[in-house]
C-alpha positions as CSV (number, residue, x, y, z in Angstrom):
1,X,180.2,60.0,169.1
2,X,176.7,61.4,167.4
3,X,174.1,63.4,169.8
4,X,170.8,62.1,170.4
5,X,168.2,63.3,167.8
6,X,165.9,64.1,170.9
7,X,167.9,66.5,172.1
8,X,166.8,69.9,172.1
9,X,168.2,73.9,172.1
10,X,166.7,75.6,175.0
11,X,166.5,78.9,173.7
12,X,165.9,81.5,176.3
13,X,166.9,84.9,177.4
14,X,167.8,85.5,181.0
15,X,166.4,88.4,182.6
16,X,163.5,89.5,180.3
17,X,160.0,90.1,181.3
18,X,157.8,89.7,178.1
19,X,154.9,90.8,179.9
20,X,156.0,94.2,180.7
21,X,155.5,96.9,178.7
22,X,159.0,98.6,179.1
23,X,161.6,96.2,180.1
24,X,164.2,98.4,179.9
25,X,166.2,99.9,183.0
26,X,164.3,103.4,184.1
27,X,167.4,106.1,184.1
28,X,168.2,108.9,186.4
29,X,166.5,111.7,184.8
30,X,163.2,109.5,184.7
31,X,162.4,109.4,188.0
32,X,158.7,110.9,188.9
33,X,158.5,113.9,190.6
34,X,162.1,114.3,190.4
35,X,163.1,116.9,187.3
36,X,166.7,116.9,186.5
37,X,168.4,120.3,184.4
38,X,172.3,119.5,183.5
39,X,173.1,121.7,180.6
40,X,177.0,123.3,179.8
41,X,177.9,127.0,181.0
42,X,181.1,128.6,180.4
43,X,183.1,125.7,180.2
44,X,181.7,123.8,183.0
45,X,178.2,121.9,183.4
46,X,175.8,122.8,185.6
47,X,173.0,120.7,187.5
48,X,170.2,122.0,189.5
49,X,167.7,119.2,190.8
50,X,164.2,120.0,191.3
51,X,161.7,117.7,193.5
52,X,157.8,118.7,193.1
53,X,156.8,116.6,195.8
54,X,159.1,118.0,198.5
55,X,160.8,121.0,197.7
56,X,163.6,120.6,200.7
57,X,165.1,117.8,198.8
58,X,165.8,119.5,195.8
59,X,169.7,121.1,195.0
60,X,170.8,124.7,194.4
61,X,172.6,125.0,191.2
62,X,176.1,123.3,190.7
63,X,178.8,123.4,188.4
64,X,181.2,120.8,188.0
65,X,184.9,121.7,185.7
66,X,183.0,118.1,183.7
67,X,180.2,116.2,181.9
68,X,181.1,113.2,183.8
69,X,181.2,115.1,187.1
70,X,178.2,116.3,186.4
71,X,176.4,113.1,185.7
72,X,177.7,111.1,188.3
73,X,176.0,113.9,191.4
74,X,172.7,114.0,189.4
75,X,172.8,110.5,189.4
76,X,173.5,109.9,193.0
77,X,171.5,112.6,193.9
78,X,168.5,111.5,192.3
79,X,169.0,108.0,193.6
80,X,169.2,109.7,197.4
81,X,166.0,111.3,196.9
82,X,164.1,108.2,195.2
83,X,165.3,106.5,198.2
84,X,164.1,109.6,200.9
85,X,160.7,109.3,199.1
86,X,160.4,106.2,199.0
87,X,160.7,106.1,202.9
88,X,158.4,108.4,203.4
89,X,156.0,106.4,201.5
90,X,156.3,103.5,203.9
């Protein structure tokens, strides 16, 4: 059985905005008024997380035995204070 000759392709992509100028996801580190340091000492990695906006939510300096330790707090952390902000925005 032959297709119709009418019938089209629909050609699209789900989930882009073409209007936006950066339609890419924003990461951890690129939060505003949020500066995160991770950077390797002795073996380990450390991560000290600094917010210029309120200076009671930023953390002392940790070290993690990891990379992947590492990463994973200054993400969550980040996302905790994006999300304290944000409140206090409200």
């Amino acid at each position: 059985m032959s297709q119709p000759k009418n019938r089209k392709q629909i050609e699209e992509e789900l989930g882009r905005n073409n209007f936006s100028p950066n339609t890419n996801p924003y990461q951890y580190w690129e939060v505003s008024g949020v500066e995160v340091d991770l950077y390797p000492i002795e073996g380990k990695y450390a991560v000290q997380i600094e917010v210029s906006s309120d200076p009671s939510l930023s953390s002392p300096l940790r070290t993690f035995n990891d990379e992947s330790e590492a990463v994973h707090f200054a993400r969550k952390y980040t996302e905790f204070v994006q999300k304290v902000l944000n409140q206090k925005d409200s």
